[in-house]
Residue frames relative to the residue before (quaternion, step in Angstrom):
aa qw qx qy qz dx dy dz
X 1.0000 0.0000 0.0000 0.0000 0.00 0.00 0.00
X 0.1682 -0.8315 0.5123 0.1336 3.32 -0.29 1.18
X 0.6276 -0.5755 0.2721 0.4481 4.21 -0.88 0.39
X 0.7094 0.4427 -0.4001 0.3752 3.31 0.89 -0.05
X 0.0403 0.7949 -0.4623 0.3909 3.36 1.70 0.59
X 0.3705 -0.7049 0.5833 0.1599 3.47 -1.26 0.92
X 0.3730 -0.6703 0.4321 0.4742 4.04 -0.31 0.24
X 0.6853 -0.4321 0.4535 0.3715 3.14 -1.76 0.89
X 0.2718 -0.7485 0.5840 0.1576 3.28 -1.53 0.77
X 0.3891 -0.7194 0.3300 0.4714 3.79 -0.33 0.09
X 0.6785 -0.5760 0.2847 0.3560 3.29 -1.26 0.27
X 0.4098 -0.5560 0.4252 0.5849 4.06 -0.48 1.37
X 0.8423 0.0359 -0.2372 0.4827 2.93 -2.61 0.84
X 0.6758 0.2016 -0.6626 0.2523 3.27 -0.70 1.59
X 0.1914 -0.7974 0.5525 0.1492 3.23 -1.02 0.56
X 0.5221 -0.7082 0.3387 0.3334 3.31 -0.85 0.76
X 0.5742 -0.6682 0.4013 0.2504 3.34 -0.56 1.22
X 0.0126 -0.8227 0.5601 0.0958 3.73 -0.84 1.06
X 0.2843 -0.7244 0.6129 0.1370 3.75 -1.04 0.86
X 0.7899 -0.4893 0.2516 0.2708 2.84 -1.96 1.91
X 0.4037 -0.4879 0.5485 0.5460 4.44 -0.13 -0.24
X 0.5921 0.4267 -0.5704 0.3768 3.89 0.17 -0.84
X 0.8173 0.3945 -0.2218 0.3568 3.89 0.17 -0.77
X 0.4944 0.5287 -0.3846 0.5728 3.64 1.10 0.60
X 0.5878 -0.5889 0.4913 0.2575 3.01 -0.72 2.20
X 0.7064 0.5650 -0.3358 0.2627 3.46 -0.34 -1.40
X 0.7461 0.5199 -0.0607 0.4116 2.99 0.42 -1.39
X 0.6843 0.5539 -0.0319 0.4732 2.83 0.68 -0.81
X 0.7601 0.1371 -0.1109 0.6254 3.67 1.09 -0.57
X 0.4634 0.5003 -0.5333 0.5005 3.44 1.54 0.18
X 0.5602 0.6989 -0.2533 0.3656 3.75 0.90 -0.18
X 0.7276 0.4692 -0.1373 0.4812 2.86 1.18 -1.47
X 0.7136 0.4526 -0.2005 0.4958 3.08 1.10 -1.11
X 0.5201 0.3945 -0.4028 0.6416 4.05 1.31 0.08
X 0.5848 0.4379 -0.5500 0.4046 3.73 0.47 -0.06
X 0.6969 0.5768 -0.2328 0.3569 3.62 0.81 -0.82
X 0.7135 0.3679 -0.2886 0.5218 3.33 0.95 -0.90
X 0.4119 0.6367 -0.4477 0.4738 3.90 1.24 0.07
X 0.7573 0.3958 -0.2805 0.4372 3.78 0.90 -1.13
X 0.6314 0.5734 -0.3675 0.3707 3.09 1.28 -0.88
X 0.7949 0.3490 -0.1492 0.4733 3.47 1.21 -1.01
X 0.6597 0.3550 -0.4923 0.4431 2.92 1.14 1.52
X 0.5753 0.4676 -0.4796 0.4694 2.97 1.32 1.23
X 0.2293 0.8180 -0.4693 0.2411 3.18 1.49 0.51
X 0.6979 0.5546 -0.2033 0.4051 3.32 0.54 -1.49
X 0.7876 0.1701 -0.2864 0.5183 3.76 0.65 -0.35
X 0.6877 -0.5622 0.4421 0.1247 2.91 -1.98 0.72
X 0.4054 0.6973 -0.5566 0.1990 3.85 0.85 0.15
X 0.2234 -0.7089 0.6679 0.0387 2.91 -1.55 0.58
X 0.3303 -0.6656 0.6636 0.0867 3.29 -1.32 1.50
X 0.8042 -0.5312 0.1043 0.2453 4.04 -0.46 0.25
X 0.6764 -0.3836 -0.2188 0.5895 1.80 1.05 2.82
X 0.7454 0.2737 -0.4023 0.4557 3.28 0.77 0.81
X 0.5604 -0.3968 0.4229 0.5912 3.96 -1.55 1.32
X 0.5953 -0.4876 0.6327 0.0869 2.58 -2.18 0.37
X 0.2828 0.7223 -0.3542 0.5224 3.29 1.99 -0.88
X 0.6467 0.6518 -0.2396 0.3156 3.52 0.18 -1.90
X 0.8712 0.0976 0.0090 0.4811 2.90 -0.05 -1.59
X 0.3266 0.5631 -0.4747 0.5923 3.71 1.09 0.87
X 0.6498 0.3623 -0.3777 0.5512 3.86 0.23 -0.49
X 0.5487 0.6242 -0.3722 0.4132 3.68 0.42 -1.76
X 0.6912 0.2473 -0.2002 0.6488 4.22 0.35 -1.39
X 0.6317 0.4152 -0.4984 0.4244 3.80 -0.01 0.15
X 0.5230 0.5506 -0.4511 0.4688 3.86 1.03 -0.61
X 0.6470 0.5372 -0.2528 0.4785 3.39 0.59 -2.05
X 0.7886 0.4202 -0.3499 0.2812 3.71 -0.02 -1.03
X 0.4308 0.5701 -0.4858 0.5035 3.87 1.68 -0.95
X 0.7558 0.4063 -0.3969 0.3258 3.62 -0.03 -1.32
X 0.8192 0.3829 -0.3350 0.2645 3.46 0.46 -0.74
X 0.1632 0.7943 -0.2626 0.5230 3.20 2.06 -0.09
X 0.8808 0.1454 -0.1420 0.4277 3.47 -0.04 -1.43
X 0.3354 0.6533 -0.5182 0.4385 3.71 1.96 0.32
X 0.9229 0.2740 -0.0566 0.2647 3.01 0.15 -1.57
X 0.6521 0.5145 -0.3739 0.4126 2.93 1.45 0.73
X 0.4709 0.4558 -0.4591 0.5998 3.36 1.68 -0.04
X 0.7229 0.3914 -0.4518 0.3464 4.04 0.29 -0.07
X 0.6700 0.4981 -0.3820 0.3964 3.70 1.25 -0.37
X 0.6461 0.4245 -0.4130 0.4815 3.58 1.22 -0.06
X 0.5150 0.5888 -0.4551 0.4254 3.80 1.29 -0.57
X 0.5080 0.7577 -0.0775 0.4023 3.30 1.29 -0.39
X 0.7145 0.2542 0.0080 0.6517 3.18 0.91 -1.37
X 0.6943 0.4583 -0.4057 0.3786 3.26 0.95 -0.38
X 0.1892 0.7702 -0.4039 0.4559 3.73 2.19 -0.39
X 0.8904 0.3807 -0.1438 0.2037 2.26 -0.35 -1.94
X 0.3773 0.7053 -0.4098 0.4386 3.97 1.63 -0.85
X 0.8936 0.2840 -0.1058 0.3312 2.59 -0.37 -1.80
X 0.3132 0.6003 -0.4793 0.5584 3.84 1.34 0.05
X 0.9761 -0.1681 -0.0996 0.0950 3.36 0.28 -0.60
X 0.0769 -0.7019 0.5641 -0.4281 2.53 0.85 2.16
């Protein structure tokens, strides 16, 4: 197959299989990660301090940590699903 190859088409009468939104990585951690910045930005407004520093602070600090782990476990849950495709083909 050379690059100037058209892409493979699927075979007539299959259709590409679509999963529930609950089960789409994306979705699913684009969620998680608006669930978080919702808490964070409602503790904006107050003034607590964790030892000597806003709390704000160290709410971002686990929001850094969480993007990274976020993008762990989403490049392994679709490397995953994508296994799993071709598993069954």
């Amino acid at each position: 197959m050379s690059d100037h190859d058209p892409p493979a088409r699927p075979r007539a009468g299959t259709a590409p299989t679509r999963r529930p939104p609950h089960q789409e990585p994306g979705l699913v951690l684009t969620a998680v990660l608006l669930a978080y910045s919702a808490l964070v930005f409602a503790w904006w407004p107050t003034d607590t301090e964790i030892a000597g520093v806003s709390l704000v602070t160290w709410l971002m600090l686990v929001g850094i940590i969480a993007w990274v782990v976020i993008g762990f476990v989403y490049c392994w849950w679709t490397e995953r699903l994508d296994r799993a495709g071709k598993a069954a083909r």
